[in-house]
Backbone as a ProteinNet text record, in pm:
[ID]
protein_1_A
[PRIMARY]
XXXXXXXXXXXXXXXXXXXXXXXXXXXXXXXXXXXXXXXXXXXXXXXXXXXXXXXXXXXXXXXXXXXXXXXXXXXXXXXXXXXX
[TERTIARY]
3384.1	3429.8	3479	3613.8	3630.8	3574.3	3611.3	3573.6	3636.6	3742.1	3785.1	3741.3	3666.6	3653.5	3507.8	3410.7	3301	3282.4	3393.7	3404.8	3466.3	3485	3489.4	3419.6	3346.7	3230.4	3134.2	3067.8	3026.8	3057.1	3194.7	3159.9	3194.9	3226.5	3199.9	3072.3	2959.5	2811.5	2801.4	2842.9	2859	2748.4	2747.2	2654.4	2613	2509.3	2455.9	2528.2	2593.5	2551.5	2711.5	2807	2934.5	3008.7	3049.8	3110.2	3232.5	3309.1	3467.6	3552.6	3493.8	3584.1	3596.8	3472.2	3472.9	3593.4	3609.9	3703.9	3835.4	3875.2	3965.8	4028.3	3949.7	3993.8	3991.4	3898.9	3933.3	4108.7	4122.1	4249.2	4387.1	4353	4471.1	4490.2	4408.9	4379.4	4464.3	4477.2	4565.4	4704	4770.6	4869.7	4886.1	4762.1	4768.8	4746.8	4837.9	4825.5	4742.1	4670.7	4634.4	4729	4761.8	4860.6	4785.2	4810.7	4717.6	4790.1	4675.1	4701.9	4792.8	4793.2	4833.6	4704.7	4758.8	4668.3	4585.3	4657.1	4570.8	4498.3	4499.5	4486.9	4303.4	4224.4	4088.5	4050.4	3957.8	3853.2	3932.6	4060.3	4130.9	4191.2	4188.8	4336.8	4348.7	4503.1	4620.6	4604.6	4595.5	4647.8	4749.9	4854.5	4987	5013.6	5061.2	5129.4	5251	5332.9	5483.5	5448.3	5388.5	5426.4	5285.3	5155.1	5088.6	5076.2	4985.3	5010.2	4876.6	4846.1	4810.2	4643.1	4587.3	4444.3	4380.3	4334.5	4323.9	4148.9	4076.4	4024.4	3936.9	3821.4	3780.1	3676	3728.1	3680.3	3512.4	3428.9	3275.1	3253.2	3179.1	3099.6	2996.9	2918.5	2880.6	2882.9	2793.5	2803.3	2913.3	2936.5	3066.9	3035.3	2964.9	2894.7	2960.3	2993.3	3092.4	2938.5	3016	2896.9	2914.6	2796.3	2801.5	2953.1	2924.6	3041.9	3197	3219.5	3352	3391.1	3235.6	3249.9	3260.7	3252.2	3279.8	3368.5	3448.5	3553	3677.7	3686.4	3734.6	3794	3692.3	3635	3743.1	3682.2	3766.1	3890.3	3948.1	4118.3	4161.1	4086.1	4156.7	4162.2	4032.2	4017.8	4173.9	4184.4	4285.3	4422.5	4414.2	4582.8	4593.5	4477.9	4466.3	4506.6	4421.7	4395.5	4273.6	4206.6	4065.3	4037.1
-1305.8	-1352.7	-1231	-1266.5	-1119.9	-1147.8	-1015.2	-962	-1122	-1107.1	-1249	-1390	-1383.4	-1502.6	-1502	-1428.8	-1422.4	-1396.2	-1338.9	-1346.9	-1521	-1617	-1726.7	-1820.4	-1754	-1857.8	-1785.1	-1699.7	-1690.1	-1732.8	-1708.3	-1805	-1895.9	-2012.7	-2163.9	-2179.2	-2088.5	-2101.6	-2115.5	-2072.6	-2054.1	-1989.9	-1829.7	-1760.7	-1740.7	-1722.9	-1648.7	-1537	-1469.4	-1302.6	-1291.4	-1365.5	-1355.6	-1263.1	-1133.9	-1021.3	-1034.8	-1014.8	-1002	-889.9	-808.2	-736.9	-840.1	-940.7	-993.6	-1117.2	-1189.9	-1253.8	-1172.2	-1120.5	-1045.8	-1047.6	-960.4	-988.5	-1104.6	-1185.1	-1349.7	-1408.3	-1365.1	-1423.1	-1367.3	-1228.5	-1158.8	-1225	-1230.5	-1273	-1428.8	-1475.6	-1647.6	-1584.9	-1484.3	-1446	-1403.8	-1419.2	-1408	-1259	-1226.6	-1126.2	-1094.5	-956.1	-975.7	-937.9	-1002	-949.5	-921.4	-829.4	-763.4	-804.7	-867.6	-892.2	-799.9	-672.1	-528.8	-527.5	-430.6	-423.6	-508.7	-595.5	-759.8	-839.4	-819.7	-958.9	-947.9	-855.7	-871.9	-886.5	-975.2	-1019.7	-1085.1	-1186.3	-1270.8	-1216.5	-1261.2	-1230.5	-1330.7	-1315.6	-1414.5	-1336.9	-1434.7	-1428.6	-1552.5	-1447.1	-1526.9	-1535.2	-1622.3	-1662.7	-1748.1	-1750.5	-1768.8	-1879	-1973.6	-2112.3	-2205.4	-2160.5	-2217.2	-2205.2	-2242.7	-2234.5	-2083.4	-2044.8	-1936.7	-2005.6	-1862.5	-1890.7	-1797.8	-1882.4	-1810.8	-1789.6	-1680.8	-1679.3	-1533.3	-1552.5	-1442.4	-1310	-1197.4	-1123.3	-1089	-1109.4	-1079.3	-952.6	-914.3	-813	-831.7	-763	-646.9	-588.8	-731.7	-732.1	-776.2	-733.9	-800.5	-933.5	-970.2	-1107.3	-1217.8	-1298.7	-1431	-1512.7	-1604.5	-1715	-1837.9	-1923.8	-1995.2	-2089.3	-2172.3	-2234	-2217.7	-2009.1	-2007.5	-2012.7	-1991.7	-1976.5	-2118.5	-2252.7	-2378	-2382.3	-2373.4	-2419.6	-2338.8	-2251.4	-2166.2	-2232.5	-2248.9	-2350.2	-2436.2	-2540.2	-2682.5	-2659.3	-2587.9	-2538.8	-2556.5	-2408.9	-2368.1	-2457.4	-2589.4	-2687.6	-2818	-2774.7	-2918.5	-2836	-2714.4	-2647.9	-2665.6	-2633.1	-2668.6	-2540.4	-2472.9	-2287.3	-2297.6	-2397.5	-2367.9	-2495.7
3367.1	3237.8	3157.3	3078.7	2998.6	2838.6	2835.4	2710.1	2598.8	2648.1	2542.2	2532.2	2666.4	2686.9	2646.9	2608.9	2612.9	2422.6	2372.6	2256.7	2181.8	2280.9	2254.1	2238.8	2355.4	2373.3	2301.3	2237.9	2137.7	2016.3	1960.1	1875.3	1846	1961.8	1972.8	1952.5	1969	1966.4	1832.6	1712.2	1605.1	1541	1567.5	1562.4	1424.4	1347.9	1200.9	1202.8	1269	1300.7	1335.4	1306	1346.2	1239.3	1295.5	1171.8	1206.9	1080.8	1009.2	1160.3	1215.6	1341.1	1459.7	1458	1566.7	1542	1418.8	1387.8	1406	1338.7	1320.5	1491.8	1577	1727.4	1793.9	1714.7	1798.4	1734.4	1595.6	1587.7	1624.1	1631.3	1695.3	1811.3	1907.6	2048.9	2035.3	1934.9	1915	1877.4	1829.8	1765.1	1639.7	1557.5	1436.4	1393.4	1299.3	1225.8	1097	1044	913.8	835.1	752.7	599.2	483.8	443.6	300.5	185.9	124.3	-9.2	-133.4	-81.6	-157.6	-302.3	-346.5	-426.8	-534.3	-572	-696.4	-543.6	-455.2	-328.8	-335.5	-425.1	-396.2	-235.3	-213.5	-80.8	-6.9	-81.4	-50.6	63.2	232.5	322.2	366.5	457.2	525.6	659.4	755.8	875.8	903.1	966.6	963.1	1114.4	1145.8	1280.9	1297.5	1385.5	1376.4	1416.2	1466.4	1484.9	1418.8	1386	1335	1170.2	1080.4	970.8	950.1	805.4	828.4	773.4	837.4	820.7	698.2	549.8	397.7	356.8	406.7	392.9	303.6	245.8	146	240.7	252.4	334.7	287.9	438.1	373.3	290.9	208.2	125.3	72.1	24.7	121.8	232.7	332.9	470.7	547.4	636.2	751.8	821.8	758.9	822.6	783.7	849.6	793.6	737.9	688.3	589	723.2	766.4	859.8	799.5	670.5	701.6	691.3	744.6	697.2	869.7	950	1114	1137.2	1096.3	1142.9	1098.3	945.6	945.5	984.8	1041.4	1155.1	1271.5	1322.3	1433	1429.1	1293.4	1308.8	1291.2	1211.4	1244.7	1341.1	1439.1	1594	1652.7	1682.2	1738.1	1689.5	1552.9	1513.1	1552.5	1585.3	1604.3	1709	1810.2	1955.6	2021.8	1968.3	2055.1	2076.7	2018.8	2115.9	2193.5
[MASK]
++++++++++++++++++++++++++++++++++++++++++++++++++++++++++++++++++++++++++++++++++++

């Protein structure tokens, strides 16, 4: 199993413990890019992709830890775009 694939199936598991790098490489891994807010964009980022719509979400802080329900509704996206 690779590295990608094992980073999937983790978090289809929908881990407590799922951090902002590990996203970040699960969505590159679909096509998606991060776009920076520039400087007013706060916590707020865009991941953009050329044929799906983009994914708007508020980057964790303190910790790099996603909040469980930003890892389901993640989830239910990829699942309704049909990358996962």
């Amino acid at each position: 199993m690779s590295k990608r694939e094992k980073l999937i199936q983790r978090f289809l598991s929908k881990p407590t413990d799922f951090s902002w790098g590990e996203l970040k490489s699960l969505l590159e891994g679909f096509g998606y890019s991060l776009e920076s807010g520039g400087k007013t964009g706060g916590s707020r980022v865009k991941f953009l992709h050329v044929q799906h719509p983009p994914v708007i979400l508020h980057k964790p802080h303190p910790t790099p830890i996603l909040k469980r329900y930003q890892v389901e509704q993640i989830a239910e996206f990829l699942k309704k775009e049909g990358l996962l």
